[in-house]
N, C-alpha and C positions, 0 to 999 in steps of 0.2 A: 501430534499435530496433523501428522496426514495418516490416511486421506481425511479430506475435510469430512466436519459430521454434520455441524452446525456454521451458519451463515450467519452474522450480523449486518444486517445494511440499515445504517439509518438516513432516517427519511424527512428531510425539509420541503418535500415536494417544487425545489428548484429544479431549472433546466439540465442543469450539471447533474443533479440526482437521478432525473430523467434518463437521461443518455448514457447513466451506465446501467439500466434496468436489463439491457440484451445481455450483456457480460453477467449479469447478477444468472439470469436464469440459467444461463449455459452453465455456469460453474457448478449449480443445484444440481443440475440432471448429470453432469460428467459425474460427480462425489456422492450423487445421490443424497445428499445432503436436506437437512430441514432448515427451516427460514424463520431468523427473530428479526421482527421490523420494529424500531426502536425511533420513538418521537419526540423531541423533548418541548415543552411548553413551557416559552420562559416567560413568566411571570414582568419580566420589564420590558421598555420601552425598545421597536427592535427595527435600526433601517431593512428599511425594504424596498426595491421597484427601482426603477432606472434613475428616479429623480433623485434617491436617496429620501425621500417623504418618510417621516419618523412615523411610524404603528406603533400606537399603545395598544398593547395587550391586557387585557382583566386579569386581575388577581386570582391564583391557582381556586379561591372558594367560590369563583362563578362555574355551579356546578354546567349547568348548561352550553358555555364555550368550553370548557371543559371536556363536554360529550359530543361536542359536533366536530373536535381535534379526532377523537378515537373515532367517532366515523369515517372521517377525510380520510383516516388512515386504512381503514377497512375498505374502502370505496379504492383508493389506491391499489390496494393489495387484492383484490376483484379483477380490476383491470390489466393490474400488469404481470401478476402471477396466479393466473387462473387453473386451479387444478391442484395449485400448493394447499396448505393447512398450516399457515405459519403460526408463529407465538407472536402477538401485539404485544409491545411496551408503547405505554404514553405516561410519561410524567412531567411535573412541572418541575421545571431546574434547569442550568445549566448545559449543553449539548455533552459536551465531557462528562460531569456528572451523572447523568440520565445514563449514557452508555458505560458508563463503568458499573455502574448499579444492576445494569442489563446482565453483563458479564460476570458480575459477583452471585446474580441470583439465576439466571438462566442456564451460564457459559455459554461461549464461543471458541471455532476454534480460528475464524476468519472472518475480521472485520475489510469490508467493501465498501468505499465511499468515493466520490472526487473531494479536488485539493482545497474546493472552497466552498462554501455556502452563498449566504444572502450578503445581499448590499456592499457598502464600503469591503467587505473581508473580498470582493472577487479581485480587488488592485494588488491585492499583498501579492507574497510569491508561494507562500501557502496559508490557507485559512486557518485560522487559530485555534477551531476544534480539530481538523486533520493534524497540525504540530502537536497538539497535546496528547490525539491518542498515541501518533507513533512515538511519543515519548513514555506514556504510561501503562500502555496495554503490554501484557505479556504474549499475547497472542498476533499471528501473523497479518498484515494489514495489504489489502490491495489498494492503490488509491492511481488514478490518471489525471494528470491534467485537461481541463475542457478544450477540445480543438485535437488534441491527438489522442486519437481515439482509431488507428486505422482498423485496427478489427473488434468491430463491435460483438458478435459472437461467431460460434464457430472454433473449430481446432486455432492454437495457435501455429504460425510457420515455423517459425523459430522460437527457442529459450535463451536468452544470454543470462549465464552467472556470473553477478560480480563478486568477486572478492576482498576481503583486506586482511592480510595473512596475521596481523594482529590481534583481530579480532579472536575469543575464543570461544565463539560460536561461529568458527569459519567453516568445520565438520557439518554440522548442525544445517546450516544454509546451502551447501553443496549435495547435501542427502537430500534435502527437498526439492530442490532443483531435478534429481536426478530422477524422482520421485513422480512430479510434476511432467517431466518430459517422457516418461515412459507414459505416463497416465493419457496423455495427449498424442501420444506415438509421434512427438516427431523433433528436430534434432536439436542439440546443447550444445552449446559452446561456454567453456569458462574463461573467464577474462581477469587478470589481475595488472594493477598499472603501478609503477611504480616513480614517485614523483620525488627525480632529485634535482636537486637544484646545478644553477650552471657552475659555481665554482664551489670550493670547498673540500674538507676530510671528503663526505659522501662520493664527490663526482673525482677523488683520486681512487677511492675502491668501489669506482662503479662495477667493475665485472667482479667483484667480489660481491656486493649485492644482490647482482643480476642471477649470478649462480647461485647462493641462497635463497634467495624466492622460486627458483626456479626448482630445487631441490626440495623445499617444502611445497611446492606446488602435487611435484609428482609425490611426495609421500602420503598428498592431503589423498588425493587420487587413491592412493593403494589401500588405505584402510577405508574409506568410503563404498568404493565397489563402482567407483563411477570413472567411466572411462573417456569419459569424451573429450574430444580436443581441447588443448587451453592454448591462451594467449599469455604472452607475458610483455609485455608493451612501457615504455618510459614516458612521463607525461603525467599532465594534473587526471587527474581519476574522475573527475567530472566530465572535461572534453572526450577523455578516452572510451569512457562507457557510451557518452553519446555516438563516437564513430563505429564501435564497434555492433551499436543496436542498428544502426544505418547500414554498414557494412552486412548484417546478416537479413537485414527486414527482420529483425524481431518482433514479435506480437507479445512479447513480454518479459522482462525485465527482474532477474531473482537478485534480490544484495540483504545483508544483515544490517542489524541496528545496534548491534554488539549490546553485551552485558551491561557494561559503565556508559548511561548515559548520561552522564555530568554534560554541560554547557564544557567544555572545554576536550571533550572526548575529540578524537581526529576522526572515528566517525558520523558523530553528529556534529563535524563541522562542513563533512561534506556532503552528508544524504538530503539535506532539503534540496542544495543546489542541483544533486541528481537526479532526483524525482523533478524537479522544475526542467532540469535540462532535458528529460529522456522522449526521447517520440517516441513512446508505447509504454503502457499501462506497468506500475513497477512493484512488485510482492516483495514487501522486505520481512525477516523474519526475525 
């Protein structure tokens, strides 16, 4: 997975897509990295615009809209990454589909995108092709919410790593983290929260707990090779990652998506919310 080789960013040419174009290039040139620009043209009807005005789109056999989408996208990829040689995808389909397809026939090792697209999808809390790739891609995803965005490119200041010691790709996300921060030469902090409740078994062997996370903390630590300070903090894992990105000024945010992503995972019951809460751009893996 690292260093990055290859880049997916796909491209609805929204403002949000816009505004991560600085973070797209800097990441290229940190990984040295190559560039798949991935467009999908969906064949139906698709809000668009402030007023929500429904755009019907032509059927994928109107060869001619067809060829002025793979332009747009060339004309894009001129402008904002000049000097690259990237791989175009334009297909008709799906947003999800189109990039999975991308990924099945191109690879990737790092999909970059924001949290939302076009129209009605900017209200939600994350846009419904962003939730489907981080549910379906095997590969690491960067995604920012529009409006925090504090460092557009540039080294980051900080790395915060989140943790969840059950996950067992908890190894896996702290090597990259460590990874990343060397890459960037500059400093990591690990953070793991541990959320019990006020009464109950749990909160009579809290310091039993407490010292078992704390003991897999430092063991995660010793077979890694990664030293950097940790946190071990009590609290929902959402508010807590948010004070500790605050707490550091982080420019960016490492957490896992864990293996089991069922709807009922205790991971993916709180990464959207943390990705929606985080003030800085968040690499889950």
């Amino acid at each position: 997975m690292l260093p990055f080789r290859k880049i997916l960013f796909p491209v609805d040419f929204s403002e949000a897509c816009r505004k991560i174009v600085p973070r797209v290039r800097e990441t290229l040139s940190r990984f040295q990295a190559d560039l798949l620009l991935v467009h999908s043209v969906d064949p139906l009807p698709l809000a668009v615009g402030p007023l929500e005005a429904p755009l019907f789109i032509p059927p994928a056999g109107d060869s001619e809209f067809f060829q002025r989408h793979q332009e747009r996208l060339r004309q894009f990829a001129a402008l904002h990454f000049p000097g690259e040689k990237p791989t175009f995808v334009t297909e008709t389909g799906d947003a999800i589909t189109v990039i999975e397809n991308a990924l099945r026939h191109h690879g990737a090792d790092l999909v970059m995108m924001p949290t939302h697209g076009h129209g009605a999808i900017r209200r939600l809390l994350l846009g419904s092709v962003t939730a489907k790739v981080l549910h379906d891609v095997d590969c690491a995803v960067w995604t920012t919410v529009p409006g925090k965005e504090p460092e557009a490119s540039g080294p980051y200041r900080h790395i915060v790593c989140a943790l969840s010691l059950d996950q067992e790709d908890s190894e896996a996300v702290l090597r990259a983290a460590g990874s990343i921060a060397r890459s960037y030469e500059t400093g990591l902090s690990i953070l793991h929260s541990v959320d019990l409740p006020e009464s109950g078994l749990e909160f009579a062997y809290r310091e039993a707990i407490l010292a078992a996370a704390d003991h897999k903390l430092r063991q995660l630590r010793e077979r890694t090779g990664v030293k950097a300070p940790y946190e071990l903090v009590v609290g929902s894992p959402v508010e807590q990652v948010r004070l500790a990105v605050l707490a550091h000024e982080a420019g960016l945010l490492v957490t896992g998506r864990g293996q089991a992503r069922e709807a009922g995972s205790r991971v993916w019951s709180q990464l959207y919310s943390i990705i929606r809460e985080s003030p800085c751009a968040v690499l889950s893996i």
